[in-house]
C-alpha positions as CSV (number, residue, x, y, z in Angstrom):
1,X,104.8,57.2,86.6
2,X,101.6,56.1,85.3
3,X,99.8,59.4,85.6
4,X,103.3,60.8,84.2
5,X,103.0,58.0,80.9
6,X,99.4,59.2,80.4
7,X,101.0,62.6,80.3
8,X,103.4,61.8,78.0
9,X,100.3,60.6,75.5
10,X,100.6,56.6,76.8
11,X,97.1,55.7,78.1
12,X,97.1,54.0,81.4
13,X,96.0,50.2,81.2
14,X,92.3,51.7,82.5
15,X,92.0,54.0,79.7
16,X,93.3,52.0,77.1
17,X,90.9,48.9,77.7
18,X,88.4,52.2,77.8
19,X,89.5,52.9,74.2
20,X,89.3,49.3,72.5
21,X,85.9,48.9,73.7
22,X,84.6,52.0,72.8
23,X,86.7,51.2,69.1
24,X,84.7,47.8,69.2
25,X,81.3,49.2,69.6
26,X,82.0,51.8,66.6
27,X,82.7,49.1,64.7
28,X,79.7,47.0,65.4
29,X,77.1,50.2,65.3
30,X,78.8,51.0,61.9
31,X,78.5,47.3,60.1
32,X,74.9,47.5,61.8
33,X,73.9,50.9,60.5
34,X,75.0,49.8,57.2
35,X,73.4,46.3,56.9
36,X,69.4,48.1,57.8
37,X,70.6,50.6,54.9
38,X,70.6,48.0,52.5
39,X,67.7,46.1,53.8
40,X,65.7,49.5,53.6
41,X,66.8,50.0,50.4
42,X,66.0,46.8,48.8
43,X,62.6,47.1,50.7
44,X,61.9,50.7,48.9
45,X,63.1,49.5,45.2
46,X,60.7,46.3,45.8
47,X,57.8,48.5,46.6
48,X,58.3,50.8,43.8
49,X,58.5,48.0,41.5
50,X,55.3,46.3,42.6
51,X,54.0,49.9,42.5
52,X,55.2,50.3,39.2
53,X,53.9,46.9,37.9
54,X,50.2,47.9,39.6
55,X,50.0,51.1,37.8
56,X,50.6,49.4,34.0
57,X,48.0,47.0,34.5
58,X,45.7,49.1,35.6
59,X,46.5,51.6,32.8
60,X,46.5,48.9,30.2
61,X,43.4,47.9,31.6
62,X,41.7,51.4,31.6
63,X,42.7,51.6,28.3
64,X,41.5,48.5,27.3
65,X,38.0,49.6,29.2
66,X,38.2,52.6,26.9
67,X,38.4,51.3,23.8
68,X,35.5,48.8,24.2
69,X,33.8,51.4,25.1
70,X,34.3,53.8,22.4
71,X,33.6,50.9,19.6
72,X,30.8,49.9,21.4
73,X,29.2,53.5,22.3
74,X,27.1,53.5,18.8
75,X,25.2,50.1,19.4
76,X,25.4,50.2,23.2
77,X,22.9,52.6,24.9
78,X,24.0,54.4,27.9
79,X,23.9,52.8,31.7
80,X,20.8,54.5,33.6
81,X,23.3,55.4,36.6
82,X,26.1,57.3,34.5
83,X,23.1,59.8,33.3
84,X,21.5,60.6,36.9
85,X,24.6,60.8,38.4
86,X,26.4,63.3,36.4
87,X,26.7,66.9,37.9
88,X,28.9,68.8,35.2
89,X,27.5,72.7,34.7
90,X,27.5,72.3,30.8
91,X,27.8,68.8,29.5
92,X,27.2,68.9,26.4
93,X,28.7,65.7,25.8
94,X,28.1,62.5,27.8
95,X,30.0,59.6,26.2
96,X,29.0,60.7,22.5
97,X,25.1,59.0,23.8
98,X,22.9,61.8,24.4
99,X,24.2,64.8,23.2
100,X,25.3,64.1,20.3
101,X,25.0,66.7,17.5
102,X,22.2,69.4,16.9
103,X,21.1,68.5,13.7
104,X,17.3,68.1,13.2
105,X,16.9,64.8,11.6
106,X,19.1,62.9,14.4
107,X,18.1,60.3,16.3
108,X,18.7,59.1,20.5
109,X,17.2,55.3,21.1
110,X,14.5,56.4,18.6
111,X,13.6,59.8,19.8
112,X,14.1,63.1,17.6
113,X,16.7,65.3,18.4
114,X,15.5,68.8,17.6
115,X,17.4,72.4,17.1
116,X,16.1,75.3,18.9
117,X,15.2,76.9,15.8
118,X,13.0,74.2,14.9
119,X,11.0,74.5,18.2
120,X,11.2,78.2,18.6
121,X,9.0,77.9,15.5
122,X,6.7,75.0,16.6
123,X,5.6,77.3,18.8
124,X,5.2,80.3,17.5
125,X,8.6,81.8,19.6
126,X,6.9,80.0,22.4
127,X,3.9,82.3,22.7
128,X,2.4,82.4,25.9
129,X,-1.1,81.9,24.4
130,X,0.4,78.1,23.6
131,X,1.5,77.7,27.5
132,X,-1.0,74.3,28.0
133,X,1.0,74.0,31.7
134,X,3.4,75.0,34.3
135,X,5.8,72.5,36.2
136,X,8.7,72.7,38.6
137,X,11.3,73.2,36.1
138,X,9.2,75.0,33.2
139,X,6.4,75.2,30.7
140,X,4.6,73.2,28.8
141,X,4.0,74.9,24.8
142,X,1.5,73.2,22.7
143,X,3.5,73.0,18.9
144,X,3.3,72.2,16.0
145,X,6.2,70.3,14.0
146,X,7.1,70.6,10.7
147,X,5.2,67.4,9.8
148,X,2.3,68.7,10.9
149,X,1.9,66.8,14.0
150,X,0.6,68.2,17.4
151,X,3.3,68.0,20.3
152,X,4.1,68.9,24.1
153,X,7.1,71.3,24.0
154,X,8.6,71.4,27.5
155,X,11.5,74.0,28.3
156,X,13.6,74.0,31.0
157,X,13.6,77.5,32.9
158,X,17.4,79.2,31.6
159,X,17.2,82.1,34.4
160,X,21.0,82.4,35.2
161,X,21.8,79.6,32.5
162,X,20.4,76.0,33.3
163,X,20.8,75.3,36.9
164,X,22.3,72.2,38.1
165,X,19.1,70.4,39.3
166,X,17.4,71.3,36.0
167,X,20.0,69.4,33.5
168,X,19.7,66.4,35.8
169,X,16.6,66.3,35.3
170,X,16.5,66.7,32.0
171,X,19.4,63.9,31.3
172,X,17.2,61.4,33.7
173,X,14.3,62.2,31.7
174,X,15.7,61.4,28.1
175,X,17.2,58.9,29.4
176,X,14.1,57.0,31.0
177,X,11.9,57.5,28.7
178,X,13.8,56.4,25.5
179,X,14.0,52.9,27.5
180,X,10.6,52.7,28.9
181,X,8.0,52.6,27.2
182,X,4.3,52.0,28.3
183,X,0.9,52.8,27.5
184,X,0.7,54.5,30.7
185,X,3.8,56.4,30.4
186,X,3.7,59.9,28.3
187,X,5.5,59.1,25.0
188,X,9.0,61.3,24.4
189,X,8.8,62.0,21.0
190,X,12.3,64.2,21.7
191,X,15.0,66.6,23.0
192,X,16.6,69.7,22.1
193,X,20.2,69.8,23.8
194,X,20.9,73.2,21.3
195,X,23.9,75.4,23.3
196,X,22.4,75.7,26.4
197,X,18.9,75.4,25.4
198,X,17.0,72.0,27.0
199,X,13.7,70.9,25.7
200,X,11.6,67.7,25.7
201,X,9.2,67.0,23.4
202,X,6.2,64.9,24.2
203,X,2.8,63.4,23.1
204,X,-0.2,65.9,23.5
205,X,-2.4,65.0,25.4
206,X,-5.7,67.4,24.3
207,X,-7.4,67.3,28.1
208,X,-4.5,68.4,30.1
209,X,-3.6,67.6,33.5
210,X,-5.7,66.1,36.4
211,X,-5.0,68.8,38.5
212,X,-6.7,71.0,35.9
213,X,-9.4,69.2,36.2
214,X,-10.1,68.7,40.1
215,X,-8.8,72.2,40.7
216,X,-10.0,74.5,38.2
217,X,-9.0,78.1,37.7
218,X,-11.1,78.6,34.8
219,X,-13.9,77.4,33.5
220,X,-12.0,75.5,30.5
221,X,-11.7,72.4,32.4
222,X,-15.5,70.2,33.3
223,X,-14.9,68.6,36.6
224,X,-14.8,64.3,36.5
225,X,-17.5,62.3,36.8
226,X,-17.1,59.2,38.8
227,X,-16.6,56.4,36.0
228,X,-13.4,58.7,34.5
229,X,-12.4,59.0,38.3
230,X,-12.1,55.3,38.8
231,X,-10.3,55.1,35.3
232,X,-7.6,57.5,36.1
233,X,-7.4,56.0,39.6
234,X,-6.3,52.2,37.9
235,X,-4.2,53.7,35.2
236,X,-2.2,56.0,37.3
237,X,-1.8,52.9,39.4
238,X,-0.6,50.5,36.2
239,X,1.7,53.5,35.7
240,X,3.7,53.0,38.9
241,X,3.5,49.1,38.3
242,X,5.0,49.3,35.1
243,X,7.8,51.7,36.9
244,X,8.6,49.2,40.0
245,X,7.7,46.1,38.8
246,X,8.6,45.9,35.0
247,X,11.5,48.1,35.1
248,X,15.2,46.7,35.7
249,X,16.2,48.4,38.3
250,X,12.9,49.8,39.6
251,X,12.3,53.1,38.9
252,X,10.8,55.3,41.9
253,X,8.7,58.2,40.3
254,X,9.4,60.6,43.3
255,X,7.3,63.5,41.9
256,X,3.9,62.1,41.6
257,X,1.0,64.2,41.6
258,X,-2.3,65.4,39.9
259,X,-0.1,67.8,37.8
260,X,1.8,65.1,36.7
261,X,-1.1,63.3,35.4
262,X,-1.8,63.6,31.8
263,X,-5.5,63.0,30.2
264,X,-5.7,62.1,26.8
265,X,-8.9,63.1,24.7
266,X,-10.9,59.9,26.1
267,X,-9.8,61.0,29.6
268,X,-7.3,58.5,29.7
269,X,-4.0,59.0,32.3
270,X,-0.8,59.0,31.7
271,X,2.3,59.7,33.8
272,X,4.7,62.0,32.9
273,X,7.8,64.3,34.7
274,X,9.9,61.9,35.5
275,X,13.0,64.5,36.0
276,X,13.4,63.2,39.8
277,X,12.8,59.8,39.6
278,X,15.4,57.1,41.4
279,X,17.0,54.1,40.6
280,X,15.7,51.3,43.1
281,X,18.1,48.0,43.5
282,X,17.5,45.7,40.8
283,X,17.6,42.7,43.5
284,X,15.4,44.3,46.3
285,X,12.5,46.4,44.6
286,X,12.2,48.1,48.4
287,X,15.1,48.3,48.9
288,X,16.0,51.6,50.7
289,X,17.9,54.8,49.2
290,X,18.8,57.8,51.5
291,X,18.1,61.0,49.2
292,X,19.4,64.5,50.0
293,X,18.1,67.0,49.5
294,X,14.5,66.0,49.9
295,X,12.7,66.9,46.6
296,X,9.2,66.3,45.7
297,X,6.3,68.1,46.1
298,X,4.7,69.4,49.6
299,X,1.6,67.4,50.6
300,X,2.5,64.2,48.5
301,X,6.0,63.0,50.2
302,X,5.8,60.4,52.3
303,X,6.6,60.7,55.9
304,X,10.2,58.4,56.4
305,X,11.0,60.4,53.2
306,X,10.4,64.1,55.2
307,X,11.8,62.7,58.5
308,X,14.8,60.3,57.1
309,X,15.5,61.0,53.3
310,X,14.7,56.9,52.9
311,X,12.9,56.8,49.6
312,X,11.1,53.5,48.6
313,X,8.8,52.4,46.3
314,X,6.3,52.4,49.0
315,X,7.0,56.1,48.7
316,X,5.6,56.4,46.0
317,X,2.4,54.4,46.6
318,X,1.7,57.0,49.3
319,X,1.5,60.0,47.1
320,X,-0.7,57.9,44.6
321,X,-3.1,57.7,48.1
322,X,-2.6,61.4,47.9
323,X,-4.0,61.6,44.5
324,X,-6.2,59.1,45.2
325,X,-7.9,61.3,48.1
326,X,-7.8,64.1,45.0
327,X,-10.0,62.4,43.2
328,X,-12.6,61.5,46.2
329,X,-12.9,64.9,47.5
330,X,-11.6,67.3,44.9
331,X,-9.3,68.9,47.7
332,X,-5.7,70.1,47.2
333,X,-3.0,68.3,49.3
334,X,-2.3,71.0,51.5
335,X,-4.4,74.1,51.6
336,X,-4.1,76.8,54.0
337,X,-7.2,78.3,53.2
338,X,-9.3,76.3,55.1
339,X,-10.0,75.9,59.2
340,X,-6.7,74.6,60.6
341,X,-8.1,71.3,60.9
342,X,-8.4,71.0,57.5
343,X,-5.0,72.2,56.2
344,X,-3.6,69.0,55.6
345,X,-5.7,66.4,53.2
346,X,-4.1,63.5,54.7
347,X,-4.4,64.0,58.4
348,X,-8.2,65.3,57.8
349,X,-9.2,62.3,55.6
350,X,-7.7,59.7,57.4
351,X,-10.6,59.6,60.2
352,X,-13.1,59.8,58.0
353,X,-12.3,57.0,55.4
354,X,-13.0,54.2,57.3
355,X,-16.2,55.4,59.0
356,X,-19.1,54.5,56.5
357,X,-21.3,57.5,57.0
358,X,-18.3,60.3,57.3
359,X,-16.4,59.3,53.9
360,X,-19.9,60.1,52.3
361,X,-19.3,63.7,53.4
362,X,-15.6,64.0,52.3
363,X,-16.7,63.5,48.7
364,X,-16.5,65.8,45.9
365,X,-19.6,68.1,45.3
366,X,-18.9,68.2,41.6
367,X,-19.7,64.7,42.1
368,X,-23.3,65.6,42.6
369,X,-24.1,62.1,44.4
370,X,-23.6,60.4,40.9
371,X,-21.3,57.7,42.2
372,X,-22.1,54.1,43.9
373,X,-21.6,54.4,48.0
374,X,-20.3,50.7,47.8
375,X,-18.0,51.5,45.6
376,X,-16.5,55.1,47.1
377,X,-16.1,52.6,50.2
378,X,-13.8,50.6,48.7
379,X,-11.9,53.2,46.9
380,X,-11.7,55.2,50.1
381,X,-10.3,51.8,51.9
382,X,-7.4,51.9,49.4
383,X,-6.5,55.4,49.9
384,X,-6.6,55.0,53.5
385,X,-3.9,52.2,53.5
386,X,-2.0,54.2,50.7
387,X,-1.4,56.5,53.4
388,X,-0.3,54.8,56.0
389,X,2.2,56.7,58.4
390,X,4.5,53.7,58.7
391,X,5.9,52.7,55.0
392,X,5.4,48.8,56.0
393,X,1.5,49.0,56.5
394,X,0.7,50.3,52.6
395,X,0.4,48.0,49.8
396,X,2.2,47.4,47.3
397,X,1.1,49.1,43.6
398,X,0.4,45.7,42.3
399,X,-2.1,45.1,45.0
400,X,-4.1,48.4,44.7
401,X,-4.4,47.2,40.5
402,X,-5.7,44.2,41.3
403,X,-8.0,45.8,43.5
404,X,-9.1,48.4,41.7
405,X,-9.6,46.4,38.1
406,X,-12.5,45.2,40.0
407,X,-14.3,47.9,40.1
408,X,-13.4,49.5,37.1
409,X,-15.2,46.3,35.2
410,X,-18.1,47.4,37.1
411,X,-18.9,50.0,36.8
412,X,-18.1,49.7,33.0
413,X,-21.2,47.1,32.6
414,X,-24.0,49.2,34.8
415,X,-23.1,52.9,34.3
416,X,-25.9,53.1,31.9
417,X,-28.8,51.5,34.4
418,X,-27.2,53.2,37.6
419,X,-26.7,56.6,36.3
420,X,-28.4,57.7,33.2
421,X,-26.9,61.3,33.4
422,X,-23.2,60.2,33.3
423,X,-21.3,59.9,30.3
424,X,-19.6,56.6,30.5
425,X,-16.1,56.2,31.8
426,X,-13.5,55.1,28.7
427,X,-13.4,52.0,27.5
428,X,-10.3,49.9,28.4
C-alpha cells in the first residue's frame, strides 16, 4: 500500500520528510541570497558616493589651482622644472611665460623677444662670413641690432623641423639665464621663438672661444700666455660656483668645455651653453640624479656619469679638470692622432702631474717656458684631483677658487719683474 499511495501521487512518510527539508533549505538559501544582495548594493552606492564626493574636490580644487595660476602667470615667472621637463614637438605656448607673442619690442624676465625678420637682418640673412662658432645644436652669427649694438646670434639647427632635444634646450636656456645672472655667466640679451624658428641672443664676446684659442685652425687666434691662463682657469671656476653654490636648486652645467668658454676683449671667461644643464636638489647640492641618455661631450664626462648615468656636481668639477689640463698642455681631450698612449688627455696626464720633473714636459710649447714652475705645480695639483676616477676624492668648486685666487694675486703683482715679454694677465 505505501509504494501503491506513492503511486497514486501520496509521498511515503520517507519522501515527504525528504520534501520539507529540501522546501526548508530553499527558503533559507533564498532570504540569504537576498540579504548579501542588499548588503552589496549598499556597499557599491557607498563607494560611488565617496567616489563621487573625491572627484568634486579634487576638480574644485584643480580649478581653483588654475585660476591662481592664470591671475598670477603675468607677475609670477615660470618654475625651473616645468620648462626642462616639457617634451611637446611644437610648444609654442608654455603657460603664456615664455612664448608669448612675436612682437619685437616684447619682453621675457627682462630679455628681448625678437622676430625672425629682425635677426635674419642682424645678420645679413645669416651669412656665413658672420659664423664666429659652431656648437652641438647650431651656429653662432655675429649681428648687429637695430640699435646698433653688437650681439651673438645663436640658431638652433631646423633640419627636419626643431628636434626634440634642441627645443629643450633651448627652453632650459631662456629659462636659466633670465634668472641667473653673473659676471661669469654669458649675458642673454634674447630669444626668437618665431613659428618654428629658435634663436638666442647673447653678449659678444670679441675674442671667441677658449678652444679657439688652445686649438687653432687658423692663424686668427694668438695662443695664451700664462697670466690669461690662470685668469680663465679662476673665472671658469667662479662660474661653476655661482651655478652650484649660489643657485636655488643647484644648477649642474653638464656641457662644460673649452668651446663653451667665452673670452671677452680683455681675455676675460665667461660660461655659456647651458642647453643641458640639470636641476640639482635644493637641500643636497650632491645630491645624485640618474640621467638618460648620457649627453655631454666625449673626453669631459666624468666616469660614474659614462658608467651609471649619476650626474653630480662633482661632475662637473671633473670636466673643469679637463679644461684645466687644456690650458697646461694645449692638448684636446681626446685625440686619436697621437701614439695610443696618448689618445686620452686624462689617463696620459694623470701620471705625470704629480711627478715634479714630468709635468714640466706636459706643458704647452706655445708657452715658450714663460710661466713660473712653482706655480704650474700647483695648478697641475688641482687638475689632478679634478680628475679623480672616484667622484668622492675631487673637490668641491669652491675649494679649487679659493685655491686658485692665490695664485692669480700673484702673479698679478710680479708679472712685470718675472717675465718682461708677457703682456700682463687682466686685471680683476
Amino acid at each position: 500500500m505505501e509504494n501503491l499511495d506513492s503511486e497514486a501521487g501520496v509521498p511515503s512518510p520517507h519522501l515527504r520528510h525528504y520534501h520539507h527539508h529540501l522546501s526548508h533549505s530553499h527558503f533559507k538559501s533564498h532570504h540569504h541570497n537576498h540579504l548579501s544582495l542588499i548588503i552589496l548594493l549598499l556597499v557599491i552606492s557607498f563607494i560611488l558616493l565617496f567616489a563621487a564626493v573625491f572627484l568634486l574636490i579634487l576638480l574644485l580644487r584643480r580649478r581653483k589651482f588654475a585660476e591662481n595660476n592664470e591671475s598670477n602667470n603675468d607677475n609670477k615667472p615660470c618654475d625651473f622644472h616645468s620648462i626642462i621637463t616639457f617634451d611637446s614637438a611644437s610648444p609654442d605656448v608654455k603657460n603664456r611665460c615664455l612664448y608669448g607673442g612675436s612682437s619685437g619690442r616684447s619682453r621675457f624676465r627682462g630679455v628681448q623677444v625678437f622676430t625672425y625678420k629682425e635677426l635674419e637682418l642682424a645678420t645679413d640673412g645669416f651669412n656665413e662670413a658672420n659664423v664666429i662658432r659652431n656648437g652641438r645644436f647650431g651656429s653662432v652669427y655675429k649681428g648687429i641690432l637695430s640699435d646698433g649694438s653688437v650681439a651673438a646670434v645663436k640658431m638652433l639647427n631646423s633640419e627636419d623641423g626643431i628636434i626634440k632635444q634642441g627645443e629643450r634646450a633651448f627652453r632650459i636656456e631662456v629659462d636659466l639665464l633670465s634668472r641667473l645672472h653673473s659676471p661669469y655667466l654669458v649675458e642673454l640679451l634674447g630669444y626668437c621663438a618665431d613659428q618654428h624658428h629658435r634663436l638666442l641672443i647673447f653678449e659678444y664676446m670679441p675674442n671667441g672661444s677658449l678652444q679657439q684659442h688652445l686649438h687653432p685652425i687658423t692663424k686668427k687666434h694668438q695662443p695664451l700666455n700664462w697670466g690669461a691662463r690662470l685668469r680663465i682657469a679662476l673665472d671658469c671656476a667662479r662660474a661653476l660656483e655661482f651655478l652650484h653654490e649660489n643657485s636655488v636648486p643647484p644648477v649642474i652645467h653638464r656641457d662644460f668645455k673649452s668651446n663653451n668658454i667665452i673670452l671677452d676683449h680683455n681675455f676675460r671667461a665667461k660660461v655659456s651653453d647651458l642647453g643641458l644643464a640639470k636641476m640639482g636638489s635644493s637641500h643636497k647640492i650632491n645630491g645624485h640624479i640618474s640621467t638618460r641618455p648620457l649627453l655631454g661631450t666625449s673626453g669631459y664626462l666624468a666616469p660614474e656619469y659614462v658608467s651609471t648615468g649619476e650626474l653630480t656636481t662633482k661632475s662637473d668639477v671633473y670636466s673643469y679638470g679637463v679644461v684645466l689640463l687644456e690650458l697646461l698642455t694645449g692638448r684636446i681631450p681626446v685625440d686619436t692622432k697621437r701614439p695610443p698612449e696618448e689618445h686620452v688627455l686624462v689617463s696620459w696626464s694623470l701620471p705625470r702631474l704629480t711627478n715634479r720633473e714630468k709635468v714640466v714636459e706636459m706643458v704647452d710649447p706655445d708657452l715658450q717656458g714663460q710661466y713660473s714652475k712653482k706655480e704650474l705645480i700647483q695648478v697641475a695639483a688641482i687638475a689632478a684631483v679634478c680628475v679623480q676616477h672616484e667622484a668622492d676624492y675631487r673637490p668641491f668648486i669652491t675649494d679649487v677658487v679659493q685655491s686658485l685666487i692665490p695664485l692669480v694675486k700673484s702673479f698679478s703683482t710680479s708679472t712685470s719683474s718675472r717675465f718682461p715679454n708677457q703682456t700682463p694677465s687682466p686685471k680683476s
